[in-house]
mmCIF file of the N, C-alpha and C atoms, coordinates in Angstrom:
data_MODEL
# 
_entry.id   MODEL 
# 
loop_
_atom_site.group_PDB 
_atom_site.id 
_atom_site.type_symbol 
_atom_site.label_atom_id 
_atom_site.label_alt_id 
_atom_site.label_comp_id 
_atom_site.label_asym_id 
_atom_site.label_entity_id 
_atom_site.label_seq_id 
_atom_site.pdbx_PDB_ins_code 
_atom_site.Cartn_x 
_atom_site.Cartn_y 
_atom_site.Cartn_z 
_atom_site.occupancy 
_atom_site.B_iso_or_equiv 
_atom_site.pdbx_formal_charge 
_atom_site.auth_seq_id 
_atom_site.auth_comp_id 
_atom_site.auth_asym_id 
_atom_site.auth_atom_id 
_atom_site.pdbx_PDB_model_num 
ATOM 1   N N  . UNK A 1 1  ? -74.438 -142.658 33.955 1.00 0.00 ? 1  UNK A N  1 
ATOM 2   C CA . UNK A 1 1  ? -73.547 -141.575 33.589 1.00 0.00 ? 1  UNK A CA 1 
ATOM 3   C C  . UNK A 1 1  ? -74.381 -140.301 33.478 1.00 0.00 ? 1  UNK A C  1 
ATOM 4   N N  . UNK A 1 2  ? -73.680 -139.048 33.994 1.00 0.00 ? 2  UNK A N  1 
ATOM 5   C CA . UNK A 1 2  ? -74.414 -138.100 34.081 1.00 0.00 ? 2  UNK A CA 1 
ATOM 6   C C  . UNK A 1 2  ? -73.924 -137.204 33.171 1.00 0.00 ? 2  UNK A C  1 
ATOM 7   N N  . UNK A 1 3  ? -74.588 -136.265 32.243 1.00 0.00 ? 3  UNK A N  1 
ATOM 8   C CA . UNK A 1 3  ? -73.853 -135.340 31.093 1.00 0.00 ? 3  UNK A CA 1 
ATOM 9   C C  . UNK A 1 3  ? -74.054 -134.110 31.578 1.00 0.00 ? 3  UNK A C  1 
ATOM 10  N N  . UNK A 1 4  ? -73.140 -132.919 32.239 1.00 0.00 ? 4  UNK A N  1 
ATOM 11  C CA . UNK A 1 4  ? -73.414 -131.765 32.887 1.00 0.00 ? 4  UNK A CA 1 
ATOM 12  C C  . UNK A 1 4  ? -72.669 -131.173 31.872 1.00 0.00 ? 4  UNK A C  1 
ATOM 13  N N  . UNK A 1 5  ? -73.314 -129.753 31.832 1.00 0.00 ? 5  UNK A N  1 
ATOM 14  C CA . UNK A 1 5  ? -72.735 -128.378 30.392 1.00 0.00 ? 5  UNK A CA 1 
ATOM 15  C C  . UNK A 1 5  ? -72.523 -127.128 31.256 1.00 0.00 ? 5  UNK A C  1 
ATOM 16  N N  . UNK A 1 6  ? -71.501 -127.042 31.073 1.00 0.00 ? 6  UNK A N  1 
ATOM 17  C CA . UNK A 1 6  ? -70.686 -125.614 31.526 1.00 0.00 ? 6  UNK A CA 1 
ATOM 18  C C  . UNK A 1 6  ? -69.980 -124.736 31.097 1.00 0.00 ? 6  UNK A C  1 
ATOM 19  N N  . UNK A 1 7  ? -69.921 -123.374 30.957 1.00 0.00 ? 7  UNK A N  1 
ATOM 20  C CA . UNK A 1 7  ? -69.721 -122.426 30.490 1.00 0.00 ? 7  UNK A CA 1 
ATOM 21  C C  . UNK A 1 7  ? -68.526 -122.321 30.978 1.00 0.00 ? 7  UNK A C  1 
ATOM 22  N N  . UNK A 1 8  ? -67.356 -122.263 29.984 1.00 0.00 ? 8  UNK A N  1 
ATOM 23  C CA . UNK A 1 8  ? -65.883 -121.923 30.179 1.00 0.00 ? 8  UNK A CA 1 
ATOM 24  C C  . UNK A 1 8  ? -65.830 -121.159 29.734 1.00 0.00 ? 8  UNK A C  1 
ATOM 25  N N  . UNK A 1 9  ? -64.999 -120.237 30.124 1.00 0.00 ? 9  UNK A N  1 
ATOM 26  C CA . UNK A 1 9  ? -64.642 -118.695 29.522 1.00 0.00 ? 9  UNK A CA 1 
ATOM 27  C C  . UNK A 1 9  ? -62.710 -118.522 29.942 1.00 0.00 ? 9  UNK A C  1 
ATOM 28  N N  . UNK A 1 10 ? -62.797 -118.265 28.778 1.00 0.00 ? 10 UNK A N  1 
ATOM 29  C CA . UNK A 1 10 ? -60.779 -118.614 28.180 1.00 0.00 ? 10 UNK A CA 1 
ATOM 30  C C  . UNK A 1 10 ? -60.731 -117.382 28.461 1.00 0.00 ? 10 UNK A C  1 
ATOM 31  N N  . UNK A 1 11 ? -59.612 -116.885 29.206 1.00 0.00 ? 11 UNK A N  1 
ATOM 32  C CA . UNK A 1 11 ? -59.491 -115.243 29.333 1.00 0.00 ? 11 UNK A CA 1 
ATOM 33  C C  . UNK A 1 11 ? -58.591 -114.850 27.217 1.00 0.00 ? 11 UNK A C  1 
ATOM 34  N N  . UNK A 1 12 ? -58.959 -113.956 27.056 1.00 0.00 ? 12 UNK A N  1 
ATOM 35  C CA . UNK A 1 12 ? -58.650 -113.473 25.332 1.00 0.00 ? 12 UNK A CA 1 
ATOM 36  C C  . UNK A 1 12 ? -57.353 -112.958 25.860 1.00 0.00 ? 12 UNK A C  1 
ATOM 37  N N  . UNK A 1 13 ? -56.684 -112.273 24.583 1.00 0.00 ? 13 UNK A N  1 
ATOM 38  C CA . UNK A 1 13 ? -55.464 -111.936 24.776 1.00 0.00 ? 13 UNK A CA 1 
ATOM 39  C C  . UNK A 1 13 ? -56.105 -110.173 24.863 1.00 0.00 ? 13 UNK A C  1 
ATOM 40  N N  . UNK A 1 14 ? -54.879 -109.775 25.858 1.00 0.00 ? 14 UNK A N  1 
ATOM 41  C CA . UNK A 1 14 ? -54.940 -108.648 26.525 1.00 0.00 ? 14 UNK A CA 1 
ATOM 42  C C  . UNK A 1 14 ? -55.492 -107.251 25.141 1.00 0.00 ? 14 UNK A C  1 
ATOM 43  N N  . UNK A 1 15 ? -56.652 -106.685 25.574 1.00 0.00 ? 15 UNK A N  1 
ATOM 44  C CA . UNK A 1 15 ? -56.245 -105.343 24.252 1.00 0.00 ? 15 UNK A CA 1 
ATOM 45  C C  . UNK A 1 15 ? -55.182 -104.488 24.456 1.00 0.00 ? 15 UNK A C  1 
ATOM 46  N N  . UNK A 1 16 ? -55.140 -104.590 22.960 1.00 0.00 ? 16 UNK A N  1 
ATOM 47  C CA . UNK A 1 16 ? -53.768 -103.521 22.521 1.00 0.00 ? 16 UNK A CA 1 
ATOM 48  C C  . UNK A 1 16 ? -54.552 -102.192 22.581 1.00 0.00 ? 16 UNK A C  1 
ATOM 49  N N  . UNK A 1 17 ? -53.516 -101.569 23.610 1.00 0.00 ? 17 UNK A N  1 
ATOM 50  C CA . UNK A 1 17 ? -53.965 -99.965  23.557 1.00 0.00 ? 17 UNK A CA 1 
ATOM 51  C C  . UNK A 1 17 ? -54.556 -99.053  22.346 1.00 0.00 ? 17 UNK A C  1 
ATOM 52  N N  . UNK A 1 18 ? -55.535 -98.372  22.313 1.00 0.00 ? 18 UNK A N  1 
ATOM 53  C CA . UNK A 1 18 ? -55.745 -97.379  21.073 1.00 0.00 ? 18 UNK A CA 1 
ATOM 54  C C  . UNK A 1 18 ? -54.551 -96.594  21.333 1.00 0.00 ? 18 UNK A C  1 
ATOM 55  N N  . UNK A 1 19 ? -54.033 -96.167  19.921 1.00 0.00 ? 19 UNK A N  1 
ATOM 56  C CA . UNK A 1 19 ? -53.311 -94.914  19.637 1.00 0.00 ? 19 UNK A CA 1 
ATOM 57  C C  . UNK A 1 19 ? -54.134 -93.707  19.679 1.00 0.00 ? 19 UNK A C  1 
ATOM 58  N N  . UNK A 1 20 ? -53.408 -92.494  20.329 1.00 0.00 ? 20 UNK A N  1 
ATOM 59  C CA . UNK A 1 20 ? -54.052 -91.231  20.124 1.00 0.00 ? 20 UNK A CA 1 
ATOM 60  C C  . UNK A 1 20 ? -54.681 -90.333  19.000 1.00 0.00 ? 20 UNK A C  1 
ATOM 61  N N  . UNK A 1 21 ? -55.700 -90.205  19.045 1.00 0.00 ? 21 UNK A N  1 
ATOM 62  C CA . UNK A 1 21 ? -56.585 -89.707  17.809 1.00 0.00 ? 21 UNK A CA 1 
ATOM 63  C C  . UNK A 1 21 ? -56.840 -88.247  18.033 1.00 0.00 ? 21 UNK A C  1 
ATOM 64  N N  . UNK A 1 22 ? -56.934 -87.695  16.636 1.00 0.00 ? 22 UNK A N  1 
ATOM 65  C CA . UNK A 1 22 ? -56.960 -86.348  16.693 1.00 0.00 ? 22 UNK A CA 1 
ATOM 66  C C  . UNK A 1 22 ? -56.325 -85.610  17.552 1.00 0.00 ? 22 UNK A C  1 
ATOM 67  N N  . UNK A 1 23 ? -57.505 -84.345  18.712 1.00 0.00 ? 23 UNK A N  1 
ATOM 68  C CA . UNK A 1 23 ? -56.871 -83.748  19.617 1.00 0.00 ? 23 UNK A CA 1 
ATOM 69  C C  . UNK A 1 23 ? -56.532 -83.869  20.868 1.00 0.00 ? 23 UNK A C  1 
ATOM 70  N N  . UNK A 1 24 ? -56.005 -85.565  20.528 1.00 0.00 ? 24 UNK A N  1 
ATOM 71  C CA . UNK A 1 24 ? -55.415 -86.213  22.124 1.00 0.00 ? 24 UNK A CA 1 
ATOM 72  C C  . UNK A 1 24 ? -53.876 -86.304  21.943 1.00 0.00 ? 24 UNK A C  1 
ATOM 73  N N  . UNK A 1 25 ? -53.162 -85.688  20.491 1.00 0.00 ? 25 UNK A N  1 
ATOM 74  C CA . UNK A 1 25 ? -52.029 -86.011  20.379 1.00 0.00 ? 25 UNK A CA 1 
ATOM 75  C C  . UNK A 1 25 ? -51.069 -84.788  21.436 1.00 0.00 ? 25 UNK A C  1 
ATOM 76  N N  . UNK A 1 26 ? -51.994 -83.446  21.656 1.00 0.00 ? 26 UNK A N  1 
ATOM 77  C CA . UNK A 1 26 ? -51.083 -82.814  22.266 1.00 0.00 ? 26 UNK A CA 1 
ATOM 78  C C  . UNK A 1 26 ? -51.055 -82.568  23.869 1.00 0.00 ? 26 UNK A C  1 
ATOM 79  N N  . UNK A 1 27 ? -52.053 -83.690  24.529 1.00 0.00 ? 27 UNK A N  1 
ATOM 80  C CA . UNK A 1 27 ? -51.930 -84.165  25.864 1.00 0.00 ? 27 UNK A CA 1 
ATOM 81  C C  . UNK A 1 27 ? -50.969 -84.862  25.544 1.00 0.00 ? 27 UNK A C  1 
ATOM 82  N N  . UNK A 1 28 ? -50.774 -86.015  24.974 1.00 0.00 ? 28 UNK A N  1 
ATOM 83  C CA . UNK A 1 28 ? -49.557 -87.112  25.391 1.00 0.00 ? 28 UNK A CA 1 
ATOM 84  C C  . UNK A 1 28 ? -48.140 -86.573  25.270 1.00 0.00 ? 28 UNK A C  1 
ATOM 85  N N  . UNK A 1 29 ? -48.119 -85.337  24.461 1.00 0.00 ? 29 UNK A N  1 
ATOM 86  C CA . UNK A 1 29 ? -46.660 -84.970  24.158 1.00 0.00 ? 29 UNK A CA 1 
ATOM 87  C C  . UNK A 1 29 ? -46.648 -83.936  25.338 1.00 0.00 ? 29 UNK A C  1 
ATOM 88  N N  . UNK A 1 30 ? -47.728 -83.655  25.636 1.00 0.00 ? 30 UNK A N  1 
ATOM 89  C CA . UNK A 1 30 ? -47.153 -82.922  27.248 1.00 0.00 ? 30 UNK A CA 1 
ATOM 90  C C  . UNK A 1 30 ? -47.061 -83.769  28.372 1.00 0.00 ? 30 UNK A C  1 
ATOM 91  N N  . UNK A 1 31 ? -47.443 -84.866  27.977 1.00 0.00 ? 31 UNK A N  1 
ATOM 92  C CA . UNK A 1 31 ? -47.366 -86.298  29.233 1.00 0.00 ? 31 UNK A CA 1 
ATOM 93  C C  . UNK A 1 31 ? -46.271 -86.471  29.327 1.00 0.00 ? 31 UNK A C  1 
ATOM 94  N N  . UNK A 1 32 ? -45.603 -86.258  28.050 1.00 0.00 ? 32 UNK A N  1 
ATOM 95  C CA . UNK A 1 32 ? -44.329 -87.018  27.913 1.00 0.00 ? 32 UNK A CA 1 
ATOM 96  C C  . UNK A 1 32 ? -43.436 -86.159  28.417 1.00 0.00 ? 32 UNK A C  1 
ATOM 97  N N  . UNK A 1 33 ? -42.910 -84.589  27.446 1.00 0.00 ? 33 UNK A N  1 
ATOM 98  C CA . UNK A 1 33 ? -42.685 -83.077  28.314 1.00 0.00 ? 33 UNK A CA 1 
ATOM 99  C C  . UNK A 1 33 ? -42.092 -83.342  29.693 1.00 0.00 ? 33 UNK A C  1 
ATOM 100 N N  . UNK A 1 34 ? -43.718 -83.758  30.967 1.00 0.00 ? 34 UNK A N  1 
ATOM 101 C CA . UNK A 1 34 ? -43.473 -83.605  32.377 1.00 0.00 ? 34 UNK A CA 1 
ATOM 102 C C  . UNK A 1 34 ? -42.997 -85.120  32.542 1.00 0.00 ? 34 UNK A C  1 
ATOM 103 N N  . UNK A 1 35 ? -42.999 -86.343  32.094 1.00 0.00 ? 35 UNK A N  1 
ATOM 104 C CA . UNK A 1 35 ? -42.234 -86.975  31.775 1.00 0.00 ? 35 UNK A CA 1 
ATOM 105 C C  . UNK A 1 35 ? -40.702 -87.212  32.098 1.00 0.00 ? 35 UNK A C  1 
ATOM 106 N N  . UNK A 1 36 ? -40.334 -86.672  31.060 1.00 0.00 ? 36 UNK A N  1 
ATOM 107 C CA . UNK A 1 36 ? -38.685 -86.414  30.939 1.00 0.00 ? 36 UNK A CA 1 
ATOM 108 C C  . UNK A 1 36 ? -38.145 -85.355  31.689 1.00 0.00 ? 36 UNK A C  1 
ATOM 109 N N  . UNK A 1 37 ? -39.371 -84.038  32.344 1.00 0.00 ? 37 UNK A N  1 
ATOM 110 C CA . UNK A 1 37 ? -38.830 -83.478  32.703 1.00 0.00 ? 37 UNK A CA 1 
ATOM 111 C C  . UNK A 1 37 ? -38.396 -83.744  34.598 1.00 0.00 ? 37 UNK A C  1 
ATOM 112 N N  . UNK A 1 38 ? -39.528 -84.637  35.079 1.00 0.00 ? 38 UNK A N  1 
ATOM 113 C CA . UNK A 1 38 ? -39.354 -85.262  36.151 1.00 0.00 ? 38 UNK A CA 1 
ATOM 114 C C  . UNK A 1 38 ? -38.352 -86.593  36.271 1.00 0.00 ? 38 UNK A C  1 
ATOM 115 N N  . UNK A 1 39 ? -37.678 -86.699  35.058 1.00 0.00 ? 39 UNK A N  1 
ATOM 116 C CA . UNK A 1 39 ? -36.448 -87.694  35.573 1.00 0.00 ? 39 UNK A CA 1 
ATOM 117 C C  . UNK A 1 39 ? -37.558 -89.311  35.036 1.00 0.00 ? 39 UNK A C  1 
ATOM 118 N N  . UNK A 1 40 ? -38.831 -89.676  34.588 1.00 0.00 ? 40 UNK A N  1 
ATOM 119 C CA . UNK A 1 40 ? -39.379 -90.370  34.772 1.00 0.00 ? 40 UNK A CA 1 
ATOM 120 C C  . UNK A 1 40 ? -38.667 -91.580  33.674 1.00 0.00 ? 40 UNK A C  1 
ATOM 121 N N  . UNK A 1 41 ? -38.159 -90.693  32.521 1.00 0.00 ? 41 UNK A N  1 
ATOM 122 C CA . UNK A 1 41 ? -37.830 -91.551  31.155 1.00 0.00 ? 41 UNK A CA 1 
ATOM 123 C C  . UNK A 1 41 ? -36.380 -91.840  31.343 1.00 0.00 ? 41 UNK A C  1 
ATOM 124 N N  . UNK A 1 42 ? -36.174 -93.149  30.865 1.00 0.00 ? 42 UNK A N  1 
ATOM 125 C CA . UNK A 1 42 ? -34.575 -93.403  31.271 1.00 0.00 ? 42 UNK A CA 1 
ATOM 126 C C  . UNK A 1 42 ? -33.641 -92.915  30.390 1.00 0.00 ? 42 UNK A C  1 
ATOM 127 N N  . UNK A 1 43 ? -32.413 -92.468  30.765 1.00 0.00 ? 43 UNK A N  1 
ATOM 128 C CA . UNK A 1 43 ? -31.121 -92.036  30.051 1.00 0.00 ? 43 UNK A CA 1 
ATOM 129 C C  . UNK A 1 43 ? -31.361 -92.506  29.363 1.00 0.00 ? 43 UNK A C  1 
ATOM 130 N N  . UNK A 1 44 ? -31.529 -94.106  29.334 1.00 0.00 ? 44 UNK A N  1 
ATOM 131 C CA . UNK A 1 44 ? -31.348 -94.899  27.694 1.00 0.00 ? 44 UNK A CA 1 
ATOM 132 C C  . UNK A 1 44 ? -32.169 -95.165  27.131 1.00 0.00 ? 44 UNK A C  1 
ATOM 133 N N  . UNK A 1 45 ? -33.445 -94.288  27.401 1.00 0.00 ? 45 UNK A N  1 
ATOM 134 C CA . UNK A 1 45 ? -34.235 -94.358  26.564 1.00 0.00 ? 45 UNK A CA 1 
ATOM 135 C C  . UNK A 1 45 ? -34.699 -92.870  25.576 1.00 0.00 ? 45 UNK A C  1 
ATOM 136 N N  . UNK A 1 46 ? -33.248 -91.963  25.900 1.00 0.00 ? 46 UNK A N  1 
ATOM 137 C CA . UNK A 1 46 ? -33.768 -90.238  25.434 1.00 0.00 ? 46 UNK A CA 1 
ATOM 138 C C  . UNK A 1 46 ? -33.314 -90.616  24.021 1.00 0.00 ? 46 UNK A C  1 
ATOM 139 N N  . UNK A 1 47 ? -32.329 -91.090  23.979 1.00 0.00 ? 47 UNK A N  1 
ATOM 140 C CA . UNK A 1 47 ? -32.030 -90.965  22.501 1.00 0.00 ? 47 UNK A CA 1 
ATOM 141 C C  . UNK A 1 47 ? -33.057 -91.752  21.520 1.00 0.00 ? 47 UNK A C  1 
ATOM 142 N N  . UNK A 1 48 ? -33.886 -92.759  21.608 1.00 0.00 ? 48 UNK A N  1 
ATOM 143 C CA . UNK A 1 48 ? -34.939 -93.223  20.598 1.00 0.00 ? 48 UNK A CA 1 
ATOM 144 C C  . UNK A 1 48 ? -36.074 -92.114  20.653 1.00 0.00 ? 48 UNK A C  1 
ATOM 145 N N  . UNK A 1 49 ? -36.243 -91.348  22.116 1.00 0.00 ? 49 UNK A N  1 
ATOM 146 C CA . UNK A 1 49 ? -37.331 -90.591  21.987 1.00 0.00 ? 49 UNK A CA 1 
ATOM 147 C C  . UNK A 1 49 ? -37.158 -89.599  21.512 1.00 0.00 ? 49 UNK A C  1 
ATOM 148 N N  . UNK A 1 50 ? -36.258 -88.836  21.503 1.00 0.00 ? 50 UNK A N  1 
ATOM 149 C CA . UNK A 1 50 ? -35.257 -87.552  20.879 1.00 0.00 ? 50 UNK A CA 1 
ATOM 150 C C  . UNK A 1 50 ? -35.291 -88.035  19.106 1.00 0.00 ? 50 UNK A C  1 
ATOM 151 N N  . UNK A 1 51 ? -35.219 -88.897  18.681 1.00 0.00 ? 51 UNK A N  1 
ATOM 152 C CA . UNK A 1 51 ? -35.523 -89.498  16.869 1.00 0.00 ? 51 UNK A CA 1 
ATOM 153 C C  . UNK A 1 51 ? -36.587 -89.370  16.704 1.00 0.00 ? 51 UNK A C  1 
ATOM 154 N N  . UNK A 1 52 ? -37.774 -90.223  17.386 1.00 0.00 ? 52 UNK A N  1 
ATOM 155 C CA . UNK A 1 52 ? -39.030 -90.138  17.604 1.00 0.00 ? 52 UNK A CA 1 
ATOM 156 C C  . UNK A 1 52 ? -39.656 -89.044  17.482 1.00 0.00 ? 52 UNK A C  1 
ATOM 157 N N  . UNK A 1 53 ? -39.103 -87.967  17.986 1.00 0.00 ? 53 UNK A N  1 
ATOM 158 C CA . UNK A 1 53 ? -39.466 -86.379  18.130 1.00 0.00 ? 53 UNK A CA 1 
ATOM 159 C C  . UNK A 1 53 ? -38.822 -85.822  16.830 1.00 0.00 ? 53 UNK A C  1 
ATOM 160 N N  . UNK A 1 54 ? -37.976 -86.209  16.446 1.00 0.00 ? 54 UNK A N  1 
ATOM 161 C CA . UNK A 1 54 ? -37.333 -85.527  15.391 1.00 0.00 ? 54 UNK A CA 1 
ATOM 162 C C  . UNK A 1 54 ? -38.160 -86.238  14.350 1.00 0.00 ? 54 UNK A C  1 
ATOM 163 N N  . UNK A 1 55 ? -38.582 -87.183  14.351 1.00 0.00 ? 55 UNK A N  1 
ATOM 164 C CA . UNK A 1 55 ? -39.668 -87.517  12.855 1.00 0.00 ? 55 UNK A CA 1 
ATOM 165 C C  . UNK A 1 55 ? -40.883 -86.925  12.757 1.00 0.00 ? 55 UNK A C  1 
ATOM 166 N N  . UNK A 1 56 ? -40.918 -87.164  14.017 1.00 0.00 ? 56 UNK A N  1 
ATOM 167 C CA . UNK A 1 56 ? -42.530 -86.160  14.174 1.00 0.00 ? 56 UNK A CA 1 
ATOM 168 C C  . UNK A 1 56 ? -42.547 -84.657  13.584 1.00 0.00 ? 56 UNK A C  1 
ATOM 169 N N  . UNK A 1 57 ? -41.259 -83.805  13.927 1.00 0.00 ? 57 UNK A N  1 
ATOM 170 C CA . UNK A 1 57 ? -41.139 -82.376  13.533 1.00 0.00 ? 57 UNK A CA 1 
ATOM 171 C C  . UNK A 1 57 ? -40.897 -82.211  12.016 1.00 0.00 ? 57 UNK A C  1 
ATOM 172 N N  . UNK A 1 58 ? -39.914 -83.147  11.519 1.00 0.00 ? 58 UNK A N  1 
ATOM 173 C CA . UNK A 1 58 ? -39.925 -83.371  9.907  1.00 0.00 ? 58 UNK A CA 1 
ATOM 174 C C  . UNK A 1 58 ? -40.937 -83.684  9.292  1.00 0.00 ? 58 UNK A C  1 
ATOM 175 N N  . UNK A 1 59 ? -42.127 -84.673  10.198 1.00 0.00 ? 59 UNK A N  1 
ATOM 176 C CA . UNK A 1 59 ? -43.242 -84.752  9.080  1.00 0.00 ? 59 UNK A CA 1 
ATOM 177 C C  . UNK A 1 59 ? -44.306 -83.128  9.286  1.00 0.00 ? 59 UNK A C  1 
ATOM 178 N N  . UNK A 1 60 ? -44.156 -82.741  10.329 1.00 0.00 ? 60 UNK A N  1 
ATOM 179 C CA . UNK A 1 60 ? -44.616 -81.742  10.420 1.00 0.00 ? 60 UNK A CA 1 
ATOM 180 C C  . UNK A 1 60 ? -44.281 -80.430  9.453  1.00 0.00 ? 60 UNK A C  1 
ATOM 181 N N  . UNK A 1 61 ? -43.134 -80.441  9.176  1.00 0.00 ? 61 UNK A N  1 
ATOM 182 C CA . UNK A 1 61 ? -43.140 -79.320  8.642  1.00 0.00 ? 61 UNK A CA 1 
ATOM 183 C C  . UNK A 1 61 ? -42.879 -79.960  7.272  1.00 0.00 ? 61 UNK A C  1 
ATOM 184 N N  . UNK A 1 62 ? -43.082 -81.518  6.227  1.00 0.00 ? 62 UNK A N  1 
ATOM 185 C CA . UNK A 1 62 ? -43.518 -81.701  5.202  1.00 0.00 ? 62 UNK A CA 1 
ATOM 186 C C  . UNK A 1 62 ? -45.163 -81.385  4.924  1.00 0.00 ? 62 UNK A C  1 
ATOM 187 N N  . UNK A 1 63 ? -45.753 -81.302  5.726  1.00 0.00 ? 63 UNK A N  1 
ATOM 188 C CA . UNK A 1 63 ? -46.740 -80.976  5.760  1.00 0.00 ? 63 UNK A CA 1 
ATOM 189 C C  . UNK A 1 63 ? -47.210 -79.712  5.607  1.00 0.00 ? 63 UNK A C  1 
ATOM 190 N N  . UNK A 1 64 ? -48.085 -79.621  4.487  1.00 0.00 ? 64 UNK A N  1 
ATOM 191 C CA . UNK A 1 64 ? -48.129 -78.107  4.057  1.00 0.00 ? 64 UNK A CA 1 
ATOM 192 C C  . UNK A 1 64 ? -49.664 -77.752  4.805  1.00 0.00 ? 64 UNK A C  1 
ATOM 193 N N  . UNK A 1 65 ? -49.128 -76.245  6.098  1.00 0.00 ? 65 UNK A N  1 
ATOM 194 C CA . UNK A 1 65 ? -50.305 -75.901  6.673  1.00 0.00 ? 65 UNK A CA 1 
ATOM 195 C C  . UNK A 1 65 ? -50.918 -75.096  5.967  1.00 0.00 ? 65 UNK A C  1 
ATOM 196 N N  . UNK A 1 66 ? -52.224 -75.114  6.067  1.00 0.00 ? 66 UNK A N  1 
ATOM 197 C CA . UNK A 1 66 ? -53.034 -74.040  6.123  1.00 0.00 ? 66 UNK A CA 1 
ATOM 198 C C  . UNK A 1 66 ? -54.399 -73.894  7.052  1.00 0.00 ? 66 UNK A C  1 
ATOM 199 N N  . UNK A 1 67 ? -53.894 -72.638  7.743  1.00 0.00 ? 67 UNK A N  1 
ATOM 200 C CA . UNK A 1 67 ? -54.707 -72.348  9.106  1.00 0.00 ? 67 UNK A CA 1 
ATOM 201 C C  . UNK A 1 67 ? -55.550 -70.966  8.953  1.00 0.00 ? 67 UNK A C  1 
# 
């Protein structure tokens, strides 16, 4: 009997995307912008993104600036 050792390699589960940090948040909202404005985002998907946008602007302006 012969005992041979081999290296298996299990593919891992896929990485989960990083979220946008710092000053990458206002590329993606212009990604998004040319996006919707090219027809890319579906009808049925404006209204979750249209909420989405509307939480974003409410936390924004709970947010007390100073610039």
């Amino acid at each position: 009997m012969e005992v041979v050792e081999r290296v298996v390699v299990t593919p891992g589960s896929p990485a989960q995307p990083r979220a946008p940090r710092h000053d990458e948040w206002a590329g993606v909202l212009r990604d998004l912008t040319r996006q919707i404005d090219r027809g890319l985002v579906y009808d049925r998907e404006l209204l979750t993104v249209a909420r989405a946008v509307d939480e974003v602007i409410a936390a924004l302006h709970r947010r007390p600036y100073r610039g």
